[in-house]
C-alpha positions as CSV (number, residue, x, y, z in Angstrom):
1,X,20.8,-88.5,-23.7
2,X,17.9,-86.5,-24.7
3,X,14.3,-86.9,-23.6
4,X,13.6,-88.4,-27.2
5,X,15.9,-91.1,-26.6
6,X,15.6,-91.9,-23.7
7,X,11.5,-92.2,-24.6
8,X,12.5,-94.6,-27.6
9,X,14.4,-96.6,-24.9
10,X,11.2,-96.6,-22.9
11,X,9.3,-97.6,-25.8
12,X,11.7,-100.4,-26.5
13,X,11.9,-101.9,-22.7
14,X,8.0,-102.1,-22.4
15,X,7.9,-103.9,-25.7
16,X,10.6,-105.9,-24.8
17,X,9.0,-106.7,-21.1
18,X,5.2,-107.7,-23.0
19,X,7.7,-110.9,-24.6
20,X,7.3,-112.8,-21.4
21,X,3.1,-112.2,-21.3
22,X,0.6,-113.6,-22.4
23,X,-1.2,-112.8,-25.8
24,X,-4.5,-112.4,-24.1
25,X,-4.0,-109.4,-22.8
26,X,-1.3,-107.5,-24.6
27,X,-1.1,-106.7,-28.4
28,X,2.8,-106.9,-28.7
29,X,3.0,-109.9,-26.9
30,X,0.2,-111.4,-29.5
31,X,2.9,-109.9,-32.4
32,X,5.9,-112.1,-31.0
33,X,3.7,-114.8,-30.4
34,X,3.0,-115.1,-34.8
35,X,6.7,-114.9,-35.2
36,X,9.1,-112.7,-36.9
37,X,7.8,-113.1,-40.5
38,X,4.3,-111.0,-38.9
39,X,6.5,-108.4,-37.0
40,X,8.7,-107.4,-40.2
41,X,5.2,-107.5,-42.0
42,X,4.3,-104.7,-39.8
43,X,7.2,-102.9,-40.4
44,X,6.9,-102.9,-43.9
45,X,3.0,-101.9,-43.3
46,X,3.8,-98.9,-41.4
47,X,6.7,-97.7,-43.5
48,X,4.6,-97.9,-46.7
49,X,1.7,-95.9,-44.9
50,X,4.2,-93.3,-43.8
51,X,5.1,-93.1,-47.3
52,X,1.9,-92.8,-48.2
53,X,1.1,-89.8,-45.8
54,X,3.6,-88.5,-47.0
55,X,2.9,-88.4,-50.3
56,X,-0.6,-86.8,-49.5
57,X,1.6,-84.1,-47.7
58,X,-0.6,-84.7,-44.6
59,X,1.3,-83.8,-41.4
60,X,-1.1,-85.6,-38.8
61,X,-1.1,-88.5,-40.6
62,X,2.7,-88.6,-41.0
63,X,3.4,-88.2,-37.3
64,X,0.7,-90.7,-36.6
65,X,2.3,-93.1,-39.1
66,X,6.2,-92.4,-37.2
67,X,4.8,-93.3,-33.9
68,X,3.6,-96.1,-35.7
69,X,6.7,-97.0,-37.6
70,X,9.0,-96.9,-34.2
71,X,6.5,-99.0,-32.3
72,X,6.7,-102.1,-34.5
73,X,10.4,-101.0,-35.2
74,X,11.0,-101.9,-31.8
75,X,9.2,-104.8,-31.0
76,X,11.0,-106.2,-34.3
77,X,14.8,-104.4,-32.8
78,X,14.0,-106.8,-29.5
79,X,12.7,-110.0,-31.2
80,X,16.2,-109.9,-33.2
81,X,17.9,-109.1,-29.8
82,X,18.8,-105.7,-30.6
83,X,18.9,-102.4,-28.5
84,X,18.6,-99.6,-29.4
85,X,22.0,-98.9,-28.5
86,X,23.5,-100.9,-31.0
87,X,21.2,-98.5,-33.5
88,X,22.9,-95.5,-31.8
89,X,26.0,-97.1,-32.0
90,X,25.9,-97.1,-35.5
91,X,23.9,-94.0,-36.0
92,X,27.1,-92.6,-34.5
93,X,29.5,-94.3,-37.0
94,X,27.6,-92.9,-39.8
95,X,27.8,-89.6,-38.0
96,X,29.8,-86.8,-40.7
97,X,29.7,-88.9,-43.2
98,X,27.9,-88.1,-46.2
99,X,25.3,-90.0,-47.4
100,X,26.8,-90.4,-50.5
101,X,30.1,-92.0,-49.1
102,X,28.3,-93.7,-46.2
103,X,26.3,-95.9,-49.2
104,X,29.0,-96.5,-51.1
105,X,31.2,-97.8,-47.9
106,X,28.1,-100.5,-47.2
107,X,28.4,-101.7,-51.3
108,X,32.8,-102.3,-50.4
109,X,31.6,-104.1,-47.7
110,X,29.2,-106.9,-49.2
């Protein structure tokens, strides 16, 4: 496993080991502690103000904004009770498949 990965799965065990604390002190533990509705609010925060870096072409702000956007990914991945390497799992699955026929299998499906 890389370095990269194996940070993400860092990431994801500290914000899944703040679950247990208290909200006092720790601001993922205060995230889990409004529920999952405020978590997948974050997400959807962070991804639009990636998008919006992005748009402005500004570099800093888009790495910035991706640290951002796999922090709260994470805490929402182990609220759900998911690791990250279920994600890899099916990273891997989608692995040499186009994107094109990777979409269209997910539309067969549901």
């Amino acid at each position: 496993m890389s370095s990269q990965a194996e940070m993400l799965d860092r990431l994801y065990e500290t914000v899944l080991a703040r679950k247990t604390e208290t909200s006092e002190n720790s601001y993922t533990a205060r995230l889990y502690a409004k529920g999952t509705k405020k978590i997948a609010q974050k997400v959807g925060e962070e991804g639009v103000e990636l998008s919006l870096a992005a748009a402005l072409e500004n570099k800093a702000e888009i790495v910035s904004e991706s640290a951002d956007l796999l922090y709260h990914m994470c805490v929402l991945w182990a609220n759900a009770d998911i690791t990250p390497d279920m994600v890899y799992a099916e990273l891997a699955k989608r692995e040499g498949l186009s994107g094109l026929d990777e979409k269209a299998s997910r539309k067969e499906k549901g």
